[in-house]
PDBQT receptor file of N, H, CA, C and O in Angstrom, charges set to zero:
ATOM      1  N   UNK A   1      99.917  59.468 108.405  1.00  0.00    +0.000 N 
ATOM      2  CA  UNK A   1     100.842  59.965 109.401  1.00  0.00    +0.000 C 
ATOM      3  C   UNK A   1     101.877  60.864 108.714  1.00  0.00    +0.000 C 
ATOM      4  O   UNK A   1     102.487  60.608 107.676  1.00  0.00    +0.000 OA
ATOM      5  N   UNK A   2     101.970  62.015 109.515  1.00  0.00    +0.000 N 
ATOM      6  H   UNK A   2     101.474  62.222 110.358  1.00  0.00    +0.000 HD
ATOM      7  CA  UNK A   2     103.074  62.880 108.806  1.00  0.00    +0.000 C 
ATOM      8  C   UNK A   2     104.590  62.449 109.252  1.00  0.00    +0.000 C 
ATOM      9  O   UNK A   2     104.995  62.478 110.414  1.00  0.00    +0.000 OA
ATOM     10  N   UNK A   3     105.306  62.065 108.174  1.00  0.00    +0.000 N 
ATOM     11  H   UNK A   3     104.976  62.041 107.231  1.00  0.00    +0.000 HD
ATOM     12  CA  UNK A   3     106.703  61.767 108.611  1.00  0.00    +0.000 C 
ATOM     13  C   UNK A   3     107.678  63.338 108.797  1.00  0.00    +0.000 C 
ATOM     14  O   UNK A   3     107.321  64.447 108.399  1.00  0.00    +0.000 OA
ATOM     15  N   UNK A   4     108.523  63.113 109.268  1.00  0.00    +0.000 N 
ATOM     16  H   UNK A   4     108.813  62.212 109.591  1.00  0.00    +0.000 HD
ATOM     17  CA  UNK A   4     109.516  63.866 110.020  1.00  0.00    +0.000 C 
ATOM     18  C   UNK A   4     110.609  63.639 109.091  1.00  0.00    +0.000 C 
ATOM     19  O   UNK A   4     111.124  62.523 109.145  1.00  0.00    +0.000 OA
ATOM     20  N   UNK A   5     111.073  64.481 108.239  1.00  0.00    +0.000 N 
ATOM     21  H   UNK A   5     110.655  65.389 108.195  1.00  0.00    +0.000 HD
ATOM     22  CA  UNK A   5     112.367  64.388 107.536  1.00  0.00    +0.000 C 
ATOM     23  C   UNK A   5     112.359  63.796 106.060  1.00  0.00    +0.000 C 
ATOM     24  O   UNK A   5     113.292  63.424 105.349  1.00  0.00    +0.000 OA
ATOM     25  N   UNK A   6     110.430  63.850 105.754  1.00  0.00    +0.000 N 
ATOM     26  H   UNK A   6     109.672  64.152 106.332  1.00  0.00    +0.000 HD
ATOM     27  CA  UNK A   6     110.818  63.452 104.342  1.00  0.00    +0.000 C 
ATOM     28  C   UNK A   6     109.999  63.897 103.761  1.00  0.00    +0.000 C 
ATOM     29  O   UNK A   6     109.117  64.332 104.502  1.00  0.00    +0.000 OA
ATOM     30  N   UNK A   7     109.761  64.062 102.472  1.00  0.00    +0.000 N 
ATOM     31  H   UNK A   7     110.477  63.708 101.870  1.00  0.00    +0.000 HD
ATOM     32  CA  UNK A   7     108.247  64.754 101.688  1.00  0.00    +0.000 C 
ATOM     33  C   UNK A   7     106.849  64.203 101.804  1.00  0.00    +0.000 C 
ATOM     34  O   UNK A   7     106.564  63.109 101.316  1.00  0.00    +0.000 OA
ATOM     35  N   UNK A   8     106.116  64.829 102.340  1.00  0.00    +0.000 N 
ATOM     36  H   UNK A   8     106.347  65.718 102.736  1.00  0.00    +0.000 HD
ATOM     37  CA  UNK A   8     104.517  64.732 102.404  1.00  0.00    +0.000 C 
ATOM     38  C   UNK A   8     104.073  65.069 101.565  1.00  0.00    +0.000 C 
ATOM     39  O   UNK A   8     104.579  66.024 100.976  1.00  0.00    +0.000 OA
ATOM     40  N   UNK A   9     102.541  64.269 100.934  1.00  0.00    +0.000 N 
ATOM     41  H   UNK A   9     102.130  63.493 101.412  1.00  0.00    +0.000 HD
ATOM     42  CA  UNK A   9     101.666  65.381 100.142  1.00  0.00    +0.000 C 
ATOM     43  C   UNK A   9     100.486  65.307 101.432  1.00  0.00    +0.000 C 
ATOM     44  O   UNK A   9      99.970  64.349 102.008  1.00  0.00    +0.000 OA
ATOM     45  N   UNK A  10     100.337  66.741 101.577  1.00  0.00    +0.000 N 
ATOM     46  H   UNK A  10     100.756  67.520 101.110  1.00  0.00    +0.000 HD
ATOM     47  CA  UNK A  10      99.392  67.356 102.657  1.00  0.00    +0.000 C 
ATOM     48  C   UNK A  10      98.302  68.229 101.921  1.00  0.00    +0.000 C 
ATOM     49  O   UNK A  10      98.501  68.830 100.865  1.00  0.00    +0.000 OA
ATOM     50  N   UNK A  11      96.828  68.204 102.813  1.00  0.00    +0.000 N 
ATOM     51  H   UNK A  11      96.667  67.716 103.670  1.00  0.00    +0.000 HD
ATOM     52  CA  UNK A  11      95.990  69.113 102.046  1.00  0.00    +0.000 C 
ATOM     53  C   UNK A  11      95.793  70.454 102.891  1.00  0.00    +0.000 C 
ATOM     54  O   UNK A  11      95.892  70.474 104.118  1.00  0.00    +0.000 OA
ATOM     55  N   UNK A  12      95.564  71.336 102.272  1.00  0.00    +0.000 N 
ATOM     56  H   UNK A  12      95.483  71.319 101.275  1.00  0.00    +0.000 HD
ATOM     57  CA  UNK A  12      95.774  72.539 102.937  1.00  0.00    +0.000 C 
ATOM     58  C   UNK A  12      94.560  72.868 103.655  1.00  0.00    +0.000 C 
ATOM     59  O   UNK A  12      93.600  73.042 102.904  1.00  0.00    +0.000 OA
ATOM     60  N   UNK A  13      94.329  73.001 104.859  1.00  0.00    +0.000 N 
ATOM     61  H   UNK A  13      95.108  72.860 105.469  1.00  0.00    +0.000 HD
ATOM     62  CA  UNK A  13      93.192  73.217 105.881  1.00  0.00    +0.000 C 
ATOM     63  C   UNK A  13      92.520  74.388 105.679  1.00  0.00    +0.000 C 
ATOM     64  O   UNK A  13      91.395  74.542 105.204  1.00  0.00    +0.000 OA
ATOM     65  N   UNK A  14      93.415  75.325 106.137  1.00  0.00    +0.000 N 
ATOM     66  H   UNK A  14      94.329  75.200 106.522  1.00  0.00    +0.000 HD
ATOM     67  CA  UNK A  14      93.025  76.810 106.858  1.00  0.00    +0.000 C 
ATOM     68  C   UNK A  14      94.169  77.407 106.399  1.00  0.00    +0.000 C 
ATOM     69  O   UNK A  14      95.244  76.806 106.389  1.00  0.00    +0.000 OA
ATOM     70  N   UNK A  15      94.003  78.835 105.918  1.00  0.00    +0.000 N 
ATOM     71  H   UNK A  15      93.130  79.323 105.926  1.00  0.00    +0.000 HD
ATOM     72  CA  UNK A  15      94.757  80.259 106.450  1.00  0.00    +0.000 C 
ATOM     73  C   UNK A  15      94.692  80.764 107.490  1.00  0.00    +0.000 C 
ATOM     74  O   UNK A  15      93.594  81.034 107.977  1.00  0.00    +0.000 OA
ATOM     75  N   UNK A  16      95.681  80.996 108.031  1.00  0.00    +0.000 N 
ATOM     76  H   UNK A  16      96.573  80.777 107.635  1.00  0.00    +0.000 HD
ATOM     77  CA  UNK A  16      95.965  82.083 109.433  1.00  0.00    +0.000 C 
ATOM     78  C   UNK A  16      97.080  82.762 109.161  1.00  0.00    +0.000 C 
ATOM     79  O   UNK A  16      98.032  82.417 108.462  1.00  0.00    +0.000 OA
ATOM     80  N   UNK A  17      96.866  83.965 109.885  1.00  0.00    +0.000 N 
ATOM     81  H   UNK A  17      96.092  84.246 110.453  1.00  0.00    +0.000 HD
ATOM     82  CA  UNK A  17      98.311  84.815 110.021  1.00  0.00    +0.000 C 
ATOM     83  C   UNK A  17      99.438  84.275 109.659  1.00  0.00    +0.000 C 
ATOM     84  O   UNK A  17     100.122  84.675 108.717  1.00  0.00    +0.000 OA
ATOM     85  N   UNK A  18      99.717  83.271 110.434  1.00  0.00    +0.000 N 
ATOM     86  H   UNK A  18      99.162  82.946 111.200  1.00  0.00    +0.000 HD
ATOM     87  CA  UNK A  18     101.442  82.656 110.468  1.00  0.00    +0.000 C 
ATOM     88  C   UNK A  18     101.385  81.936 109.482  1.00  0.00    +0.000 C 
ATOM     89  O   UNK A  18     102.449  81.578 108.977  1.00  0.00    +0.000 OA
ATOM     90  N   UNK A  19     100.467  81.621 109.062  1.00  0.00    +0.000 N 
ATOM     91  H   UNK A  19      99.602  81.912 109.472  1.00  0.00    +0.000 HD
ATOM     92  CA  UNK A  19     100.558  80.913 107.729  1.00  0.00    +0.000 C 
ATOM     93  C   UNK A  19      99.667  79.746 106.883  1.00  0.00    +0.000 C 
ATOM     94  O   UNK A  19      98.822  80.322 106.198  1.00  0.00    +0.000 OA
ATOM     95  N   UNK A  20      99.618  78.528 106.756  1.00  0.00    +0.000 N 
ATOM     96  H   UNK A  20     100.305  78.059 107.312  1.00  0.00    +0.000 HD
ATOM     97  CA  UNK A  20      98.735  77.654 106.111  1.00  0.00    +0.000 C 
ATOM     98  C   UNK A  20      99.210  76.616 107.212  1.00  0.00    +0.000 C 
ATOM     99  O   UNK A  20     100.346  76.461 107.660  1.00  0.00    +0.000 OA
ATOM    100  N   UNK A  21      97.782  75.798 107.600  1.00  0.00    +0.000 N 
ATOM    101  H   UNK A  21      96.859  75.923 107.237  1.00  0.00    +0.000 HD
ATOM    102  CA  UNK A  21      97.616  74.795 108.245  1.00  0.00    +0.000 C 
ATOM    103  C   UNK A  21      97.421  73.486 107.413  1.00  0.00    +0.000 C 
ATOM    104  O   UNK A  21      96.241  73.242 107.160  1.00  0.00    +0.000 OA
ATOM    105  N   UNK A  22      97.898  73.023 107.167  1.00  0.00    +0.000 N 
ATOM    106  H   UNK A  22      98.856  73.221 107.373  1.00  0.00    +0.000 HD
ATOM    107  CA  UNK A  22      98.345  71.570 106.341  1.00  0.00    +0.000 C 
ATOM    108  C   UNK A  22      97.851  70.377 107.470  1.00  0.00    +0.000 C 
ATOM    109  O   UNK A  22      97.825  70.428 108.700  1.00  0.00    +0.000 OA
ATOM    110  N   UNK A  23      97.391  69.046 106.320  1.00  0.00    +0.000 N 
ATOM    111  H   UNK A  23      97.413  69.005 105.321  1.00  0.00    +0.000 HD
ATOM    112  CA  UNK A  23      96.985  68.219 106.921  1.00  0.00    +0.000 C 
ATOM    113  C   UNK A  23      96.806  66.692 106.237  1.00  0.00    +0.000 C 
ATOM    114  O   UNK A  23      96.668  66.447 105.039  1.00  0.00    +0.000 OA
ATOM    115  N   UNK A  24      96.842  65.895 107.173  1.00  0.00    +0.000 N 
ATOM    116  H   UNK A  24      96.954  66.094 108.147  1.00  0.00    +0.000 HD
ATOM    117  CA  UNK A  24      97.010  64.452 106.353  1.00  0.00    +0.000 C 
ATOM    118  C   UNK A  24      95.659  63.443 106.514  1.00  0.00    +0.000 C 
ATOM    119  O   UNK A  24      94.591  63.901 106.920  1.00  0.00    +0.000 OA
ATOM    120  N   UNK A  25      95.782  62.402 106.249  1.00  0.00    +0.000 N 
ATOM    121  H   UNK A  25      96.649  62.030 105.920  1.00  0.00    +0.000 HD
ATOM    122  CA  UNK A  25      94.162  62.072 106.228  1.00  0.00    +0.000 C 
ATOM    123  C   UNK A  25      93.874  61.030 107.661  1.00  0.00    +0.000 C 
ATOM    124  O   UNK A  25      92.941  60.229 107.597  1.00  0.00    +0.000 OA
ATOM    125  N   UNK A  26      94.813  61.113 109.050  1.00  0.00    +0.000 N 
ATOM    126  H   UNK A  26      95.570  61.764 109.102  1.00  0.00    +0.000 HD
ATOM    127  CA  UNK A  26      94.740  61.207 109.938  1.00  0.00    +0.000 C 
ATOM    128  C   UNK A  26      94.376  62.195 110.791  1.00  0.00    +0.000 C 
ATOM    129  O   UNK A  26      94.105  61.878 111.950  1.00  0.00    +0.000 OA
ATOM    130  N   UNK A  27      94.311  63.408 110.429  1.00  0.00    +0.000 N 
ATOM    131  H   UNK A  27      94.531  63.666 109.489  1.00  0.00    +0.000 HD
ATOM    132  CA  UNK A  27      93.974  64.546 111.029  1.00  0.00    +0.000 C 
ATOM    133  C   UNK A  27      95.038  64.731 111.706  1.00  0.00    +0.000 C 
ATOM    134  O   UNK A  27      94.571  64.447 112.809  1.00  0.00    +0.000 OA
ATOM    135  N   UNK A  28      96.318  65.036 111.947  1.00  0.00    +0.000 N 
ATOM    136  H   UNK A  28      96.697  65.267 111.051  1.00  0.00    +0.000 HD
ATOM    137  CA  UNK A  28      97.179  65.220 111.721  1.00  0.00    +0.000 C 
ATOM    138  C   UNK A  28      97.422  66.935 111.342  1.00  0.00    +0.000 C 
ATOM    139  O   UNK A  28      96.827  67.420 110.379  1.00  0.00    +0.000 OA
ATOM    140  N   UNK A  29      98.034  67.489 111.908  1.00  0.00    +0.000 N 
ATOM    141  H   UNK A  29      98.517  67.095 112.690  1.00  0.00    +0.000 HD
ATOM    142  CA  UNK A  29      98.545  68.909 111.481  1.00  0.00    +0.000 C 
ATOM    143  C   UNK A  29      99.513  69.600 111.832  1.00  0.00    +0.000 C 
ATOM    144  O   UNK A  29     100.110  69.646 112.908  1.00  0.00    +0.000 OA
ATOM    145  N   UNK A  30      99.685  70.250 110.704  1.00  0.00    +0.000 N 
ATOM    146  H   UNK A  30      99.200  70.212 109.830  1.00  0.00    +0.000 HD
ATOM    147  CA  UNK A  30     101.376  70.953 110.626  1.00  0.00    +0.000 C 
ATOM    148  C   UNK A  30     101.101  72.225 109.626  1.00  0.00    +0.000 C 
ATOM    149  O   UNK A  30     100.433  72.289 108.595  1.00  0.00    +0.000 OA
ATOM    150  N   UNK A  31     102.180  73.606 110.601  1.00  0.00    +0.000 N 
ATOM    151  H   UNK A  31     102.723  73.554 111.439  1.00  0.00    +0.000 HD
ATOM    152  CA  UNK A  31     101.687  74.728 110.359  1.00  0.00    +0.000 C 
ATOM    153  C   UNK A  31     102.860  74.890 109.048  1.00  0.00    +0.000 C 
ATOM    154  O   UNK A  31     103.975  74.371 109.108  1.00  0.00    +0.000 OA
ATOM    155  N   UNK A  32     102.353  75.732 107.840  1.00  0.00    +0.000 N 
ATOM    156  H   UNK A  32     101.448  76.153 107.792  1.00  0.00    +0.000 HD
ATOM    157  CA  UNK A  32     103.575  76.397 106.812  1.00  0.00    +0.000 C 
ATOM    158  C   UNK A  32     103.515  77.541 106.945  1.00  0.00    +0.000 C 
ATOM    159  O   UNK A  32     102.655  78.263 106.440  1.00  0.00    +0.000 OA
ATOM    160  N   UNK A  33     104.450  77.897 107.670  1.00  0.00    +0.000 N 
ATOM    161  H   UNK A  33     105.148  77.310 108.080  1.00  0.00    +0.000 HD
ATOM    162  CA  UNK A  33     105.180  79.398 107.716  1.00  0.00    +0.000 C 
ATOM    163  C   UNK A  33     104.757  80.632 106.000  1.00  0.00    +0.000 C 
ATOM    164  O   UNK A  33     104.865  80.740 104.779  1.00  0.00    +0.000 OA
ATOM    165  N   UNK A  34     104.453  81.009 106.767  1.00  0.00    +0.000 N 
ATOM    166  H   UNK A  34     104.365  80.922 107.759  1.00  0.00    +0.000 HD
ATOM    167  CA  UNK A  34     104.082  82.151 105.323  1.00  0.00    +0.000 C 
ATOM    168  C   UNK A  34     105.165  82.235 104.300  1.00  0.00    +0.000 C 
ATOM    169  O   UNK A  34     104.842  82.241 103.112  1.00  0.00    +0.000 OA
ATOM    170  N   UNK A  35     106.787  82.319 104.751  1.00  0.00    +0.000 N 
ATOM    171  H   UNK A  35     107.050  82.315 105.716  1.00  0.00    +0.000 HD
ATOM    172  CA  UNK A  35     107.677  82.510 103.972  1.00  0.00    +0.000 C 
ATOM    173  C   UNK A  35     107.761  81.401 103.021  1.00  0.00    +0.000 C 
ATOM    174  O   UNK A  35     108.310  81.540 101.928  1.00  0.00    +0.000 OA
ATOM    175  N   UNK A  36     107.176  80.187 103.448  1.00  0.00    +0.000 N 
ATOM    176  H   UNK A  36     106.729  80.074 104.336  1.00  0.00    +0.000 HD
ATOM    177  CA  UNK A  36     106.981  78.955 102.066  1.00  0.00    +0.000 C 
ATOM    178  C   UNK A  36     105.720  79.042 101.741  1.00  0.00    +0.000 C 
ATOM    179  O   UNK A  36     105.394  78.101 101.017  1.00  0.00    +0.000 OA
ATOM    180  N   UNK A  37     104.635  79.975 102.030  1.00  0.00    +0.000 N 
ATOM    181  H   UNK A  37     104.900  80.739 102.618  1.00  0.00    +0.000 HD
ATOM    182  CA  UNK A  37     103.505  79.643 101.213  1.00  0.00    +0.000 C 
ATOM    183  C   UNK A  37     103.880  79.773  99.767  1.00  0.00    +0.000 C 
ATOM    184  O   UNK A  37     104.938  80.361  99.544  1.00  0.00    +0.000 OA
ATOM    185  N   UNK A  38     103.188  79.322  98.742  1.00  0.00    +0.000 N 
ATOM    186  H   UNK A  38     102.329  78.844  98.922  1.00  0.00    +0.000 HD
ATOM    187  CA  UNK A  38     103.174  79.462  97.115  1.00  0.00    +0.000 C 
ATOM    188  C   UNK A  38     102.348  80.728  97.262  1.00  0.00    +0.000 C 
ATOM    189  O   UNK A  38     101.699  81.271  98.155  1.00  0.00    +0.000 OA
ATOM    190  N   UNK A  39     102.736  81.015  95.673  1.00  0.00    +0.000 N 
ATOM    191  H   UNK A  39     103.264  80.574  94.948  1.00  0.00    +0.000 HD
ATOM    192  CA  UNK A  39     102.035  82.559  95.829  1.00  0.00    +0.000 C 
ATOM    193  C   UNK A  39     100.426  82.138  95.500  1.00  0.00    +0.000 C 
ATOM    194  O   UNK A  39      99.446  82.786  95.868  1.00  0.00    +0.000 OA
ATOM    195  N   UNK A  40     100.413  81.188  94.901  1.00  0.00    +0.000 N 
ATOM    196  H   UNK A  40     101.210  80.662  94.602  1.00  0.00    +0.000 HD
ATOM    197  CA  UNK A  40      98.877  80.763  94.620  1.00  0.00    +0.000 C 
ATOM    198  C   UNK A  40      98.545  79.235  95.024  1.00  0.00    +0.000 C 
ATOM    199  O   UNK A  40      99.134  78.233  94.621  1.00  0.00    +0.000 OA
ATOM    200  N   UNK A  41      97.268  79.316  96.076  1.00  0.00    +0.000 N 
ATOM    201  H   UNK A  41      96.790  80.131  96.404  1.00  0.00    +0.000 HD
ATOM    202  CA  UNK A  41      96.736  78.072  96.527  1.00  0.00    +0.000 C 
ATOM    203  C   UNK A  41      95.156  78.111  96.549  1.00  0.00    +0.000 C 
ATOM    204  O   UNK A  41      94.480  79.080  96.205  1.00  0.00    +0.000 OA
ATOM    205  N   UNK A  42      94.607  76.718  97.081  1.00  0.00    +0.000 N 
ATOM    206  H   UNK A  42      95.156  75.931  97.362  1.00  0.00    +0.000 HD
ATOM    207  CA  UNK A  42      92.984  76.898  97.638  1.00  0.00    +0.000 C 
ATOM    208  C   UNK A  42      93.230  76.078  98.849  1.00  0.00    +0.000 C 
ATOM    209  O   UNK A  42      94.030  75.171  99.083  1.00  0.00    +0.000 OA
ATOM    210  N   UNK A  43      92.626  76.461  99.310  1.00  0.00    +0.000 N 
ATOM    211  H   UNK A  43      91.976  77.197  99.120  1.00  0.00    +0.000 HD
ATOM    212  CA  UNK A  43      91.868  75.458 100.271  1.00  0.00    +0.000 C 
ATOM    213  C   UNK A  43      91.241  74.603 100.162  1.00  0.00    +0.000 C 
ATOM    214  O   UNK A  43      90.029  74.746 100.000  1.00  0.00    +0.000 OA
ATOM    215  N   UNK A  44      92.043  72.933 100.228  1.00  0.00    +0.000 N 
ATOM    216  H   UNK A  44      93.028  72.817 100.360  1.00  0.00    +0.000 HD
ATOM    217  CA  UNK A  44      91.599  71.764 100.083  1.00  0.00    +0.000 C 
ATOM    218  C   UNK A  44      92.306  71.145  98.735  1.00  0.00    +0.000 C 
ATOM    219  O   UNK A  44      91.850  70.179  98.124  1.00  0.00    +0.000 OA
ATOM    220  N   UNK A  45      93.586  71.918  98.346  1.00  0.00    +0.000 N 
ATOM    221  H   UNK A  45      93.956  72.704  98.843  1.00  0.00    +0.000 HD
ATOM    222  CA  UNK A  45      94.138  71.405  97.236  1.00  0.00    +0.000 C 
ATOM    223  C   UNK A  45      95.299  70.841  98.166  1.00  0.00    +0.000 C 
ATOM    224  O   UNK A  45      95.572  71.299  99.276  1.00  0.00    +0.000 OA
ATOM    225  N   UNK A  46      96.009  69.663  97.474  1.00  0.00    +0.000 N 
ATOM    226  H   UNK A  46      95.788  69.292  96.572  1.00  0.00    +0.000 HD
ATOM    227  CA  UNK A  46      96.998  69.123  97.948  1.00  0.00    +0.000 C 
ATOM    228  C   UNK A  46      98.513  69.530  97.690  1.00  0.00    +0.000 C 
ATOM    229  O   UNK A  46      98.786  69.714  96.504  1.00  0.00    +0.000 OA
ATOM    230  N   UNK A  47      99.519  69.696  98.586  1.00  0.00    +0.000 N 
ATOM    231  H   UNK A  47      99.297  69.546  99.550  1.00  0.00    +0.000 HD
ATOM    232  CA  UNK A  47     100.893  70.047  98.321  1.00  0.00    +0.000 C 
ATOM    233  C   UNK A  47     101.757  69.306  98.775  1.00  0.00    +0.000 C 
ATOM    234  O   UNK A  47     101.743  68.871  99.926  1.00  0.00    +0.000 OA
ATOM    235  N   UNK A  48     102.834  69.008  97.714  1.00  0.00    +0.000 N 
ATOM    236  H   UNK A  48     102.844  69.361  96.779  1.00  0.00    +0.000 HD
ATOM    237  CA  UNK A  48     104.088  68.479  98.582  1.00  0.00    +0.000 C 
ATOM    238  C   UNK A  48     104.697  69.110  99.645  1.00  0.00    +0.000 C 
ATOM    239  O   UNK A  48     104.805  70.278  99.271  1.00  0.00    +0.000 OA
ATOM    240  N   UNK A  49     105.104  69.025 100.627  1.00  0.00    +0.000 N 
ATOM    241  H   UNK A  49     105.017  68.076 100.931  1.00  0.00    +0.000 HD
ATOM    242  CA  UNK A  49     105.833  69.580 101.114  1.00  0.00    +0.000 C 
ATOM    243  C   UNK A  49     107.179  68.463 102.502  1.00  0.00    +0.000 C 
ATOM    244  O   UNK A  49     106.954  67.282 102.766  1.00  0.00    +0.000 OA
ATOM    245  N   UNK A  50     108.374  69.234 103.097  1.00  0.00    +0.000 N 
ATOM    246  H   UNK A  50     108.557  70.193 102.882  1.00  0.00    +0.000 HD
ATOM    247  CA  UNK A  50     109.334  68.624 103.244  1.00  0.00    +0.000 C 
ATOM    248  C   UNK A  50     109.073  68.780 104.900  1.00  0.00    +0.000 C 
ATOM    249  O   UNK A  50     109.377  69.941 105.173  1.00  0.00    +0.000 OA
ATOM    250  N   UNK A  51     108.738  68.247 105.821  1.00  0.00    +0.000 N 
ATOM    251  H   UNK A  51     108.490  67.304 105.599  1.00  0.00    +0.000 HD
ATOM    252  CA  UNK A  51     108.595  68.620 106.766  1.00  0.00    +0.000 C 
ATOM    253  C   UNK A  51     109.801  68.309 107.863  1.00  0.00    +0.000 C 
ATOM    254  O   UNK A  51     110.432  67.254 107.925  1.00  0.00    +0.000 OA
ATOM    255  N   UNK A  52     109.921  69.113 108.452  1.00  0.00    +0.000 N 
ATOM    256  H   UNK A  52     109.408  69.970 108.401  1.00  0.00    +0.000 HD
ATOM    257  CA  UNK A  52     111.371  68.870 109.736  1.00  0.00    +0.000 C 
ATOM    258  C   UNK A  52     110.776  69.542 110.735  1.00  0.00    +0.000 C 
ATOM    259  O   UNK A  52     109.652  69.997 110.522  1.00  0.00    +0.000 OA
ATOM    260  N   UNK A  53     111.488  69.768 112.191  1.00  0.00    +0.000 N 
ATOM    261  H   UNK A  53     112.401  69.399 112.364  1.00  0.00    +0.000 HD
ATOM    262  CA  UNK A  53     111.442  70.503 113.221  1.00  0.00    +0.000 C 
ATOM    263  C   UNK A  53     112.153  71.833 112.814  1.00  0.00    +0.000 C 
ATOM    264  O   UNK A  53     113.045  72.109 112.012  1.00  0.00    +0.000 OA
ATOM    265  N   UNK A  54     111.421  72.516 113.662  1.00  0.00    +0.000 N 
ATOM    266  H   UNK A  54     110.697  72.293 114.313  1.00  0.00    +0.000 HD
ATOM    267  CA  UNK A  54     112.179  74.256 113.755  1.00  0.00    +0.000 C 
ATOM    268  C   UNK A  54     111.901  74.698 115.001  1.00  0.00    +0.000 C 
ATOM    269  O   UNK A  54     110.859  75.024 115.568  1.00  0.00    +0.000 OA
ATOM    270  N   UNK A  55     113.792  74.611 115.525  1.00  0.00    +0.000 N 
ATOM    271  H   UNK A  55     114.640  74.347 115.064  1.00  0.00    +0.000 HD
ATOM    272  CA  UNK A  55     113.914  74.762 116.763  1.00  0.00    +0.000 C 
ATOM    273  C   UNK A  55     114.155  76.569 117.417  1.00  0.00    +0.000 C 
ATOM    274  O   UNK A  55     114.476  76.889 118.561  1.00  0.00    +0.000 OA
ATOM    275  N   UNK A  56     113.837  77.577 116.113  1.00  0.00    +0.000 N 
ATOM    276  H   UNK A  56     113.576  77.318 115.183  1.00  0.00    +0.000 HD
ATOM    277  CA  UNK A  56     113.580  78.763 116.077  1.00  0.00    +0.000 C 
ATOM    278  C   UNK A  56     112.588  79.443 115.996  1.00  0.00    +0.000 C 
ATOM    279  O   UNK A  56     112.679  80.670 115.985  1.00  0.00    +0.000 OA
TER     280      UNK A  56
């Protein structure tokens, strides 16, 4: 389950436009905005990341 307000390690799904589709081993998904992609990833490697709402 992806928590809300604290660090995940998520595996990275898919590329799209808006950015990387991240995912947990619920199937579970949450989009990363291009402006936090790393400059270097794969698909199917795992990342920390901090997840919150964005009400913009």
């Amino acid at each position: 389950m992806i928590q809300l307000g604290e660090y995940n390690t998520l595996t990275i799904l898919r590329e799209t436009d808006p950015g990387l589709f991240l995912g947990d081993s619920e199937e579970n998904e949450v989009l990363l905005p291009n402006r936090y992609v790393p400059e270097s990833f794969e698909i199917g490697e795992e990342i920390e990341v901090f997840v919150y709402l964005d009400n913009e």
